[in-house]
C-alpha positions as a printed NumPy array, in Angstrom:
array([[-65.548,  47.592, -17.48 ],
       [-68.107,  45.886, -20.077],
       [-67.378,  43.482, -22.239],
       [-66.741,  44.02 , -25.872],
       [-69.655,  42.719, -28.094],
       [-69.411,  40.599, -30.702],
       [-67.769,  41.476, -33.508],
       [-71.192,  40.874, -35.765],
       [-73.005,  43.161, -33.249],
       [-69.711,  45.977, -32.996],
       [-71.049,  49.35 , -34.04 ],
       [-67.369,  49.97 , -34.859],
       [-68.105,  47.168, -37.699],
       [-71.579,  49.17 , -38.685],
       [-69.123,  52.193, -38.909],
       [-66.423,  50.15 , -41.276],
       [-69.328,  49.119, -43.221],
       [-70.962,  52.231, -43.752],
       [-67.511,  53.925, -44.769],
       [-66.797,  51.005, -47.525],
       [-70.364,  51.642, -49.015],
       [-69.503,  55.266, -49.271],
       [-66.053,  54.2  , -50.89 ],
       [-67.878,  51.523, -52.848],
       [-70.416,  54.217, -54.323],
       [-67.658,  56.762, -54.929],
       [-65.438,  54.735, -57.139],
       [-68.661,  52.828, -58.755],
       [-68.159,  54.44 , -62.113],
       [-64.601,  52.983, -61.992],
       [-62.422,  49.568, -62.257],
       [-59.445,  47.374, -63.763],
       [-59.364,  45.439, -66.593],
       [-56.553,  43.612, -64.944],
       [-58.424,  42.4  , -61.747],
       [-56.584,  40.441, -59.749],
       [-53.131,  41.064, -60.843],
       [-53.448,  43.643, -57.854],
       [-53.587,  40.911, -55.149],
       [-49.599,  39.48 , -56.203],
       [-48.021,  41.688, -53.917],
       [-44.651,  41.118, -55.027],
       [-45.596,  41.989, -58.72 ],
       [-47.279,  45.404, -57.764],
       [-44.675,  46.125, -55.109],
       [-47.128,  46.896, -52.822],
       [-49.329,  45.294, -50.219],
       [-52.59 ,  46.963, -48.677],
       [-52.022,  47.753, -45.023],
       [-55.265,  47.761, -43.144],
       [-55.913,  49.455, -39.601],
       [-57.024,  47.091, -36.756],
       [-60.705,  47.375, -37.176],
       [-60.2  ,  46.243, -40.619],
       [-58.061,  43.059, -40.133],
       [-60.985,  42.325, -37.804],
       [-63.451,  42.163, -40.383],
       [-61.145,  40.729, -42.549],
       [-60.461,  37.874, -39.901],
       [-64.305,  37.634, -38.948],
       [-65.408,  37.04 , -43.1  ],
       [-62.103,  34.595, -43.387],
       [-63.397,  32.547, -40.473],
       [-67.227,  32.664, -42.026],
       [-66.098,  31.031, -44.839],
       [-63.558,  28.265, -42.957],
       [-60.29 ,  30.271, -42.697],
       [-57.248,  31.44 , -44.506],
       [-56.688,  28.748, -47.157],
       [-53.272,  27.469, -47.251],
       [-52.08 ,  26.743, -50.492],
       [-50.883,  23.621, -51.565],
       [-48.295,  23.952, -53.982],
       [-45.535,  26.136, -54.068],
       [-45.901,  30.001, -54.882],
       [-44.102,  30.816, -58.324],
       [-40.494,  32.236, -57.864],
       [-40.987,  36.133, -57.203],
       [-44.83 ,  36.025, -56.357],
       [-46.222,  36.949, -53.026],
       [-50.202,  36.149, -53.497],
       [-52.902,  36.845, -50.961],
       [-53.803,  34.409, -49.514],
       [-57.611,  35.364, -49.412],
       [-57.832,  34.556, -53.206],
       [-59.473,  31.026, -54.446],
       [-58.134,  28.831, -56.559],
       [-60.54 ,  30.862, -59.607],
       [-58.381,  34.277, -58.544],
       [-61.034,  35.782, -57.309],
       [-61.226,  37.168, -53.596],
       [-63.069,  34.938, -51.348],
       [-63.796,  37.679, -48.614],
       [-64.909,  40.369, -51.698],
       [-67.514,  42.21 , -49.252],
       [-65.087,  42.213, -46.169],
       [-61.705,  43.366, -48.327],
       [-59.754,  46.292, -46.784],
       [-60.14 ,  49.896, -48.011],
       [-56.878,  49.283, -49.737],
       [-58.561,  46.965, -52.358],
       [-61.179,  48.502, -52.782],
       [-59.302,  51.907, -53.738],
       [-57.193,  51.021, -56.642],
       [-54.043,  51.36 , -55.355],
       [-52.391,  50.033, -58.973],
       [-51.997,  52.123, -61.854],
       [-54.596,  50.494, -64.32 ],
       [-57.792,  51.859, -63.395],
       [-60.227,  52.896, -65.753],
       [-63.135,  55.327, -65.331],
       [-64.786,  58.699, -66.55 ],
       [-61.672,  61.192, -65.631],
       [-59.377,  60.77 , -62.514],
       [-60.221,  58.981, -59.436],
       [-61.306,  61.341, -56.666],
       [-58.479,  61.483, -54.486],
       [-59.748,  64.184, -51.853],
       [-62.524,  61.728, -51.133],
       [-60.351,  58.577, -51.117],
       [-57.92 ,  60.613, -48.916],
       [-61.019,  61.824, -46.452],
       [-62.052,  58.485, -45.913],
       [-59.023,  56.926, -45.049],
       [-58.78 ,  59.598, -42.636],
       [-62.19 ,  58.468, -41.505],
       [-61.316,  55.04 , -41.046],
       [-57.831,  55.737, -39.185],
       [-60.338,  57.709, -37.022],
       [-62.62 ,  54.795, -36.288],
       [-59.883,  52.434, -35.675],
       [-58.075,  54.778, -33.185],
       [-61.319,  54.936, -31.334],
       [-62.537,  51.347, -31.848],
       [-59.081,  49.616, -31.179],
       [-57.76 ,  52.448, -28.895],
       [-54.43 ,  49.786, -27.48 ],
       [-53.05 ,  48.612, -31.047],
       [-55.013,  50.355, -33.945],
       [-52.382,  50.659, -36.365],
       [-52.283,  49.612, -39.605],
       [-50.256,  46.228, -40.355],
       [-49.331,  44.635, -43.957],
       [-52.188,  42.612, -45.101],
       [-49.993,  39.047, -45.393],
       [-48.915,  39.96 , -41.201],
       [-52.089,  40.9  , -40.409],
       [-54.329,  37.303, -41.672],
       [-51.707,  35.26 , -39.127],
       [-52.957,  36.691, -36.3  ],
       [-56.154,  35.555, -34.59 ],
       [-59.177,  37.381, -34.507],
       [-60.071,  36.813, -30.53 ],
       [-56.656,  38.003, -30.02 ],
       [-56.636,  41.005, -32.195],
       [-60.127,  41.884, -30.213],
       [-58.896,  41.429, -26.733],
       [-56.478,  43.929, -27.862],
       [-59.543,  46.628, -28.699],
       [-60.204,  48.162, -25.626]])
């Protein structure tokens, strides 16, 4: 059996890419005038859960800009922040972030009408898709906080 390639080189990563563009386009004419509050997963309640060839994106652009940054003080009582954001609030991986931040999974999104759902929905099937083929041993989707404390060469030796 080959070896995998790189993740750079992956066409499993062209795939992701291409898919988030398509999501990126379809929900251009859309946003949140709360940005950010989003990424306090306690305060929403939720937490994006991204498949396996997400998380390895997500690892790859957390490496390329020196790792997960661990916060020095302590988090405020009830709040559960990602840990990808910078100390501005902004995300530091922005180009790389899971499907699940990029859809608007809060409440407060603004835009001409409704978000298209039927898309959204058709994408994500798309991506479980690409992850099942890409990551065929483990390519389930994991909570976003579980997912940044694993490493990425071990999440890729996993792939195939």
């Amino acid at each position: 059996m080959g070896r995998a390639p790189r993740w750079t080189d992956d066409p499993a990563r062209a795939e992701l890419r291409a898919i988030y563009a398509e999501a990126d386009a379809i929900l251009a004419p859309f946003g949140c005038a709360l940005s950010g509050e989003c990424c306090d997963f306690a305060n929403t309640g939720r937490e994006p859960t991204p498949t396996a060839v997400e998380i390895a994106e997500v690892l790859h652009a957390a490496r390329a800009i020196g790792g997960i940054k661990k916060r020095r003080s302590l988090p405020v009582a009830g709040s559960r922040v990602c840990a990808l954001l910078g100390d501005d609030g902004r995300c530091r991986i922005y180009a790389s972030r899971p499907f699940g931040c990029r859809t608007f999974f809060c409440d407060r999104i603004t835009g001409p009408g409704k978000v298209p759902r039927d898309e959204i929905q058709r994408l994500s099937r798309k991506l479980a898709e690409l992850s099942e083929r890409a990551f065929r041993r483990d390519p389930r989707a994991r909570p976003l906080s579980s997912a940044l404390a694993e490493p990425l060469e071990a999440l890729l030796s996993r792939a195939r």
